[in-house]
C-alpha angles and dihedrals in degrees: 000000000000096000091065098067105125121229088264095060094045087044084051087048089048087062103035084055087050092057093051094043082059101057098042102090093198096054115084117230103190093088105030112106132160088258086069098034091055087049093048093039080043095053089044091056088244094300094141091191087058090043088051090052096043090054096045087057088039096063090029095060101041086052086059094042104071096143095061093038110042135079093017118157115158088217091055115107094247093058104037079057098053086046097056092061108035129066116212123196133189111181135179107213141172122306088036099277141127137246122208105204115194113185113177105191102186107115086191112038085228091129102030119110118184098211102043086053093061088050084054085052101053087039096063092036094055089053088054097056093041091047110031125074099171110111114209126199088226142024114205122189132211126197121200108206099168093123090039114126141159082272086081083074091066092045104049125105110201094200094055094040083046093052096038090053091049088049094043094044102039110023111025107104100232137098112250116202115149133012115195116200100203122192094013121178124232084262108052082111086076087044091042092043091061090058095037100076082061098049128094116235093246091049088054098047084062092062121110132183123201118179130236107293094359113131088219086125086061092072090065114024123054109236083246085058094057134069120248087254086072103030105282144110100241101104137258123314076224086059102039087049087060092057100049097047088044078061087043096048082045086055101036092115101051092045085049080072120097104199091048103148099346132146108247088222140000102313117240103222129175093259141297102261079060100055090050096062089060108095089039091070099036104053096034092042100107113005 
């Protein structure tokens, strides 16, 4: 079984991974250290062929993404604004996984921009990679819909939430295994329904919906694994969100960069039917 591989043999596939960075022209090397070959090798279940291909559409998709990825100060205006009304949680729980806690706190959606929530998305996430070493066996996300109304329709941009979805199921080096949509409105099928035509089968089957002051969340997460916000003991979203933007600000000059983790030119991957089968064996690997 792939999890068995001693240090020795990830170490052997580490290099083996480096010799073949090297000889691929369209894959920057600047940025690539073993820190972020042993996460993508990790998340790929130590298939170096899949990690290959994951890396090659990593670096592709963020070439072909400048308007998420450029200009991107967390002390600009844009983003001081987005911070004010979203909570952001990275949290290390039992069973050596990871949640992913998003809070937006916005009632009206008067502040809330689609697409410079996604730039915040990419922004925190980007600090994590280039902060955490740590490799979980699993990465479980948590959605808090609580401002959502029918007013996201109007705010919604299909191309950026089809790219982004590409990008999160298929190159992302982590190991998705369960999203939990909490506080969701009666109509969360309409806002669903606009994500759904971009998701894998598989990724949708890990979705999970549990209404307003219901305990559902309860049936897969122990109380010590949850923030407070949801019943737990874990601490505060406020209080996670500090943390993550204290990792952002120590990060801030290398995400001032705009050519952080980018293909120099159009990456010449295996082929496309390839690629697609990406998320399916990593997410479905070992559970």
């Amino acid at each position: 079984m792939a999890e068995s591989k001693s240090p020795e043999e990830i170490e052997q596939q580490v290099v083996q991974f480096k010799e073949w960075i090297v000889n691929q022209s369209s894959l920057p090397t600047k940025d690539l250290d073993d820190k972020l070959i042993k996460r993508f090798l990790h998340s790929c279940y130590y298939n170096i062929d899949q990690a290959k291909s994951a890396i090659e559409l990593f670096f592709s998709i963020r070439s072909s993404i400048p308007e998420l990825l450029n200009d991107r100060d967390p002390l600009s205006p844009q983003f001081q604004r987005a911070l004010k009304i979203v909570n952001v949680a990275q949290i290390r729980i039992s069973g050596n996984r990871n949640l992913w806690a998003w809070q937006l706190n916005d009632p009206g959606l008067e502040v809330f921009d689609y697409i410079q929530d996604v730039r915040l998305f990419f922004l925190t996430m980007d600090s994590w990679l280039l902060n955490e070493e740590h490799l979980e066996d699993a990465d479980l996300v948590m959605l808090d819909v609580k401002d959502i109304s029918l007013k996201f329709l109007t705010k919604f941009n299909v191309s950026v939430a089809k790219k982004m979805s590409k990008y999160q199921q298929d190159a992302l080096p982590i190991r998705l295994k369960q999203i939990h949509i909490v506080n969701a409105p009666p109509f969360i099928d309409k806002i669903f329904g606009l994500m759904k035509p971009f998701l894998k089968q598989e990724v949708t089957e890990m979705v999970h919906f549990h209404p307003p002051k219901s305990d559902t969340l309860l049936n897969y997460f122990d109380k010590d694994d949850l923030p407070e916000d949801y019943g737990g003991t874990k601490g505060r979203m406020e209080e996670h969100m500090k943390r993550v933007i204290d990792v952002v600000m120590s990060k801030r000059d290398v995400l001032l960069r705009n050519d952080l983790w980018r293909s120099e030119m159009k990456s010449k991957s295996k082929n496309n039917e390839s690629l697609k089968d990406i998320g399916s064996f990593r997410t479905l690997a070992i559970d």
